[in-house]
Structure formats: C-alpha cells, structure tokens
N, C-alpha and C positions, 0 to 999 in steps of 0.2 A: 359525764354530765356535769362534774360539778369544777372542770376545767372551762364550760362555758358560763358559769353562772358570770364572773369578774367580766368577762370581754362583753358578757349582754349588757350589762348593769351601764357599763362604758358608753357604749353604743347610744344607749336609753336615756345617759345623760348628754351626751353628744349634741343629739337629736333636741332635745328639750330646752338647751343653749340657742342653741342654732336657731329654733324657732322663735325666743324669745327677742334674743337679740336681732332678729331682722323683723320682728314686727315694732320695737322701737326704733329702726332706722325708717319703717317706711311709715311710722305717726311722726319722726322727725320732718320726713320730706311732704307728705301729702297731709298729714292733719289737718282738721276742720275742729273750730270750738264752739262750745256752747255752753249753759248753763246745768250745774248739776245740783242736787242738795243731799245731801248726809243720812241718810236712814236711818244707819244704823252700826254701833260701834262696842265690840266682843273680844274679849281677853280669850286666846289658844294657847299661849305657852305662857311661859313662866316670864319671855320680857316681853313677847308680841301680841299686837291688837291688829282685829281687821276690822277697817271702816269701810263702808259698804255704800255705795252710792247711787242716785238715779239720775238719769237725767233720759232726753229727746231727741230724736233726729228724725226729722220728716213726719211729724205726729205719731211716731212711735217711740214708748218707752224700752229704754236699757237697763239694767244694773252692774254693777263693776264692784270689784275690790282692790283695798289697795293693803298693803301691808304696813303698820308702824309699830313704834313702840307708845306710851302711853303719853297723853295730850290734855291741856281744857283749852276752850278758846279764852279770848276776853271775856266775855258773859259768863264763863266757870261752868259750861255745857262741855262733859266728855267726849272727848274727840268732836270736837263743833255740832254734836247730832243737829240738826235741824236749818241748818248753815248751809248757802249755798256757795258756789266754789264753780271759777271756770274747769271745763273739760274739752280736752283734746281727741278723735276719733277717726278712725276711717274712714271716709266717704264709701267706699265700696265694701266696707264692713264694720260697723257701727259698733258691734259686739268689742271689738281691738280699741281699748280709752285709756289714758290714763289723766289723773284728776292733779291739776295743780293748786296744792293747798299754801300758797303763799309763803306767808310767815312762819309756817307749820310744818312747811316741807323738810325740816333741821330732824323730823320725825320720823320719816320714812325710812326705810327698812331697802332702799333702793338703789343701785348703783347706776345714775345716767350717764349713758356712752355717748348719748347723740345730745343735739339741742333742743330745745321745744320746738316748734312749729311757730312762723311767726304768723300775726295775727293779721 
C-alpha cells in the first residue's frame, strides 16, 4: 500500500495540471468579457491573499478567485474591494474566469501560458 501512495499523489497532480492548463488555453481561445467587481479580499498564508470576485453572464451571477500576494488600489482600498475590473469567461461555462486586474496584475500568484482573449 504504501508503494502506491507516491505514484497516486503523481497521478493527482498530473490530472489537476492538465486540467488547469487546458482550461486557460480554452479562456485563451474562446473567452468572452465582462464586468466584475471585488467582494472580497483575505490573507491564507503567510505571503497569499485571495480576492474574490463577482460578476454576470446572461443575468446570472458568478463568483471566482484569484490568487495574489498583498495589494491597495489608488484609493488605499485592500485589494481594490469594491473595484470593478474586466473579466474573461466561458461561454459554455461561466463557472471557468479569470479576472484581469490591470496594473495589479504584478500581484498575482499566476503563471500565464496562453494570451488573454482578444476583446
């Protein structure tokens, strides 16, 4: 048993790669934008903050997160709370966003492989 624990563990991260990385190739290729605003923004570790956002598609709300490290906007608001910001998303799965924070994106916690979606 504990010969499989290392190849599952593998496997598990394999999987969770794979999936991440092809749903930023397919918000590179198919994205749709829209407006989101800031909720809400919480220190989990010791350098990272998740900022947490909402926004719309089709009269229905989303929520999303995103990962950074620690932020104020201009206005001296922690992680822009209340700030609206375009967002990028899947037409055939709304759920799949990621939020681009402009000038703040130096903050992110994120490695982009593909290009945004052009508008």
């Amino acid at each position: 048993m504990k010969k499989l624990v290392f190849p599952i563990l593998v496997v598990v991260f394999i999987i969770f790669f794979i999936k991440k990385y092809y749903s930023s190739y397919e918000l590179s290729r198919k994205g749709k934008y829209t407006t989101a605003r800031i909720i809400d923004f919480f220190h989990t570790t010791k350098t990272n903050y998740v900022l947490q956002y909402k926004y719309y598609v089709n009269g229905k709300s989303y929520k999303s997160e995103a990962i950074t490290g620690f932020f104020k906007c201009k206005n001296e608001s922690k992680g822009c709370v209340g700030e609206k910001f375009e967002v990028y998303y899947l037409p055939d799965n709304p759920n799949v966003s990621d939020i681009d924070l402009r000038e703040y994106e130096k903050y992110r916690n994120k490695i982009f492989i593909f290009k945004k979606p052009k508008k």
